[in-house]
N, C-alpha and C positions, 0 to 999 in steps of 0.2 A: 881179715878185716870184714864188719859187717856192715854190709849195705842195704840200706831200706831202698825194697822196689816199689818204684813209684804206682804200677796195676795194682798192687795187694793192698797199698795203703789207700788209694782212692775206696776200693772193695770194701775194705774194714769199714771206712770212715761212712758210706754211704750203709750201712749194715747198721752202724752205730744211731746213725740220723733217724734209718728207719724203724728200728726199736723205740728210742725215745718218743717218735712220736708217736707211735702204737699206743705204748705206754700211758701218757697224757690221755690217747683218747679212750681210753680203759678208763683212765681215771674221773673222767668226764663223764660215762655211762653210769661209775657207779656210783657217781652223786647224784644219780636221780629220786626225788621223794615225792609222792604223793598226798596232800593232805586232807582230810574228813570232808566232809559234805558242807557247802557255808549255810549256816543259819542265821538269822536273822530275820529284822521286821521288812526287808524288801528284798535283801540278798539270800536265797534260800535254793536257789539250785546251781548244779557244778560241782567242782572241784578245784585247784592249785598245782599245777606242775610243778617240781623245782629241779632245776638241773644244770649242772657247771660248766659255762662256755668261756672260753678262754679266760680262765679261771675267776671267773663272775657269778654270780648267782642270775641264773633266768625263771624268772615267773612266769607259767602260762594257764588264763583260765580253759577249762574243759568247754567241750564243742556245746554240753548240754547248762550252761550258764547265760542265764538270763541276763543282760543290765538292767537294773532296775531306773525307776520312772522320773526318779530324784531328780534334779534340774544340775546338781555339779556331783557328779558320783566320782572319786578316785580312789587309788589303788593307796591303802595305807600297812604298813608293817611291822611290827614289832618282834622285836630283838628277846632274848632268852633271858634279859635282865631289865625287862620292862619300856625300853626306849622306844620311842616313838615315833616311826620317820615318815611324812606325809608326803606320797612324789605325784607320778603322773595323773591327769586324769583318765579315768577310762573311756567316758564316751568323748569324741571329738568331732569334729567337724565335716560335714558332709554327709550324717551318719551313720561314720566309721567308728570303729573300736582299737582301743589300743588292746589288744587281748593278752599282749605278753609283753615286758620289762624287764630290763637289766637292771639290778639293784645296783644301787652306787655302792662304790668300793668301800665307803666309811661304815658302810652297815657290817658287822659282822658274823651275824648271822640271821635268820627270820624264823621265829618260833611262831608265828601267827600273820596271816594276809588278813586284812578287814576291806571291803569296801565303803567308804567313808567321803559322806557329803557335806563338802565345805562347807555348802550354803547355809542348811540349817546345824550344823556341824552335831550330827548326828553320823552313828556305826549303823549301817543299814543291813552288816552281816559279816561274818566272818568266820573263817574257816585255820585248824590248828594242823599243824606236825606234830605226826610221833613222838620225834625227836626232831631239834633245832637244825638245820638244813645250816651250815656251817662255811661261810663265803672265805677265802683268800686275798683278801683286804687288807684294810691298814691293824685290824683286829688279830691279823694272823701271820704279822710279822714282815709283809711285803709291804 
């Protein structure tokens, strides 16, 4: 008769756990993209991080990105089949910055960041991907 020992399956099982998560955060590393330079009539220095945390899309602008002077500047996005998604804003209150964002889940991917001022509802700049930087959403089956 064979008997599973209960040290070797703990062993296995925590080997198993540890891989997986390795794994994930492999996969997390290598969804990182950086996109072009943002140009525009106020947004013209910087860059867009984009990189996968708990299978989310995060946006982060670069250390050398200006806010511009706009009175409501936010973070706007579009998707790789022209959608449109207007979220946070980037300056806030205190004169803090939201400098980085978790794109909502319904996005499914972001071919382009603009920043984008309500007020006059004007693109003050924006900056592309290579290629669509591709979220695990409801686009992608989760």
């Amino acid at each position: 008769m064979n008997l599973i020992n209960p040290t070797k399956l703990a062993i296995s099982l925590a080997l198993v756990s540890a891989f997986a998560a390795t794994g994930l955060a492999q996969q997390d590393m290598m969804m990182m993209s950086k996109s072009s330079m943002f140009k525009g009539i106020e947004a013209n220095t910087g860059t867009v991080s984009a990189e996968m945390k708990n299978k989310r899309i995060v946006l982060s602008l670069s250390k050398d990105f200006k806010t511009p002077k706009s009175p409501a500047p936010h973070w706007q996005v579009i998707d790789s089949a022209g959608n449109v998604y207007l979220l946070k804003q980037v300056k806030i209150a205190g004169g803090k910055m939201n400098r980085s964002i978790t794109v909502p889940a319904y996005v499914k991917d972001v071919a382009k960041v603009q920043i984008w001022c309500s007020f006059a509802e004007v693109n003050l700049g924006e900056a592309m991907f290579k290629t669509p930087v591709m979220g695990m959403g409801m686009g992608m089956g989760m």
